[in-house]
C-alpha positions as a Markdown table, in Angstrom:
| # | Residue | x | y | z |
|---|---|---|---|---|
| 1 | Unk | -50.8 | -198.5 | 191.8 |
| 2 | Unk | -51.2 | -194.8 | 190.8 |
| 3 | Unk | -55.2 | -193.6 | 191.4 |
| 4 | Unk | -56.6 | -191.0 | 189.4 |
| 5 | Unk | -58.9 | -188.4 | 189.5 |
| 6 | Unk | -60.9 | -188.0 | 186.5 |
| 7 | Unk | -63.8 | -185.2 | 185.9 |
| 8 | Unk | -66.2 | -185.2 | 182.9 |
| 9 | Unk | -68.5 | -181.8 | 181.8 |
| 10 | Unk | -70.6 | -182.3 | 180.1 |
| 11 | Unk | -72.7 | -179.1 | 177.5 |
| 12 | Unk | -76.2 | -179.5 | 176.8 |
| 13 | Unk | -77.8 | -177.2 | 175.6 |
| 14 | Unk | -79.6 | -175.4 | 178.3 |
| 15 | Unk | -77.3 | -177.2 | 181.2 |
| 16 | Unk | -74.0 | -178.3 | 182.2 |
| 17 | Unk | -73.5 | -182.1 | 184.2 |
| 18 | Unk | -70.3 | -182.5 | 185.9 |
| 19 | Unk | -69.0 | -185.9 | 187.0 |
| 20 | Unk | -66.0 | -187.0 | 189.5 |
| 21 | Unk | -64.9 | -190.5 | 189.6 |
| 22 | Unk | -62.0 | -192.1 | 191.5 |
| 23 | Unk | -59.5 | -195.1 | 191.3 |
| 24 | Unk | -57.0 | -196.9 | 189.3 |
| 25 | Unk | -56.8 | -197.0 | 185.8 |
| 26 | Unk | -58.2 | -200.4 | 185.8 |
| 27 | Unk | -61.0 | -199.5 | 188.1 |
| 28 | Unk | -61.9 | -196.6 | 185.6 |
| 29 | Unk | -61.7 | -199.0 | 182.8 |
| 30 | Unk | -64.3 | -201.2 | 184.6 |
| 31 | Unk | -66.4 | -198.3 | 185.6 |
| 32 | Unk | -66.7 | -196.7 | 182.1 |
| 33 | Unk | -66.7 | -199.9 | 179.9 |
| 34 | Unk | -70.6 | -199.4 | 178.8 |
| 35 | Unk | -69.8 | -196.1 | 177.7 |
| 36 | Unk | -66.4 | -197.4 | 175.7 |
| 37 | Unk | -68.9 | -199.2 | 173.8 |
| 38 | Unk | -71.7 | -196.9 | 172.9 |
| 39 | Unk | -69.4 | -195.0 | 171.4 |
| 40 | Unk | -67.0 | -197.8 | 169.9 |
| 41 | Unk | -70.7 | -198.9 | 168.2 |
| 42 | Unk | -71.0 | -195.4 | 166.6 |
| 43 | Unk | -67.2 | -195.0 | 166.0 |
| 44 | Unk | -65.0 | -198.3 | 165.1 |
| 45 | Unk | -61.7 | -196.7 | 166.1 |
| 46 | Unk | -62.2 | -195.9 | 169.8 |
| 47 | Unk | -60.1 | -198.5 | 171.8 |
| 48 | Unk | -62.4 | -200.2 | 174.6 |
| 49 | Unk | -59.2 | -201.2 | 176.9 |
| 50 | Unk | -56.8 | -198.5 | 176.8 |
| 51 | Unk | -53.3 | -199.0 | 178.7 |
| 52 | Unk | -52.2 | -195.1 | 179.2 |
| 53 | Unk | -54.3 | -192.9 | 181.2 |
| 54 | Unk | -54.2 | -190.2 | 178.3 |
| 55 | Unk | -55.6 | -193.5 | 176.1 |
| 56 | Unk | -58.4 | -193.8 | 178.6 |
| 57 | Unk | -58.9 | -190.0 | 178.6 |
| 58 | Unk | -58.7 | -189.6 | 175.0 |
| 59 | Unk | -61.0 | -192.5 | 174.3 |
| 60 | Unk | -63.5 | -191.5 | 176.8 |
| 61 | Unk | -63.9 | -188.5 | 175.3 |
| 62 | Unk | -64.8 | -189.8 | 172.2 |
| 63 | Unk | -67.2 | -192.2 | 173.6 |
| 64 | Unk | -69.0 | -189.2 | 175.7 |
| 65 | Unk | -69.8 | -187.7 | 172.4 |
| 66 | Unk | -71.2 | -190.4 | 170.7 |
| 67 | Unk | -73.0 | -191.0 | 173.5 |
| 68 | Unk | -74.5 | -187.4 | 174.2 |
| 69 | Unk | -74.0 | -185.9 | 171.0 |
| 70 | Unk | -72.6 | -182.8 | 172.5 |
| 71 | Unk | -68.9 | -181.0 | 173.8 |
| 72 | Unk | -67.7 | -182.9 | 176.4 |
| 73 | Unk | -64.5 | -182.1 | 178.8 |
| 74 | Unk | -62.4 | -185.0 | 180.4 |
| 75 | Unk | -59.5 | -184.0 | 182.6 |
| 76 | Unk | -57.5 | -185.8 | 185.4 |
| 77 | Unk | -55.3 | -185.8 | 188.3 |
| 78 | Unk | -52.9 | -188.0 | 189.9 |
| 79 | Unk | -53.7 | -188.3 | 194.0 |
């Protein structure tokens, strides 16, 4: 199984959070699931179980901006 890399930033206003998390796509699934549904809650179309890593990436975008109301960056890597 491929494992991934994935960083979130997060813009308030007055600060900036980073966040690193590691593993396979299904681990990542698992590990962000809560936040998949805050934002599916505020915004019907964001898909809780993604099967891409670019779904996953996309989605949890999405879902960190319902959640924090605020730009958010997602990236990843493949180690």
């Amino acid at each position: 199984m491929k494992k991934f890399k994935v960083t979130e930033t997060i813009y308030y206003m007055n600060r900036t959070k980073t966040y690193t998390h590691e593993g396979t796509l299904e681990d990542l699934i698992k590990y962000s699931k809560y936040t998949f549904e805050i934002g599916q809650s505020y915004n019907p179309k964001i898909n809780t179980n993604p099967k891409t890593i670019k779904g996953y990436i996309s989605n949890l975008k999405k879902s960190l901006e319902e959640k924090h109301c605020c730009p958010v960056e997602v990236s990843y890597i493949e180690i």
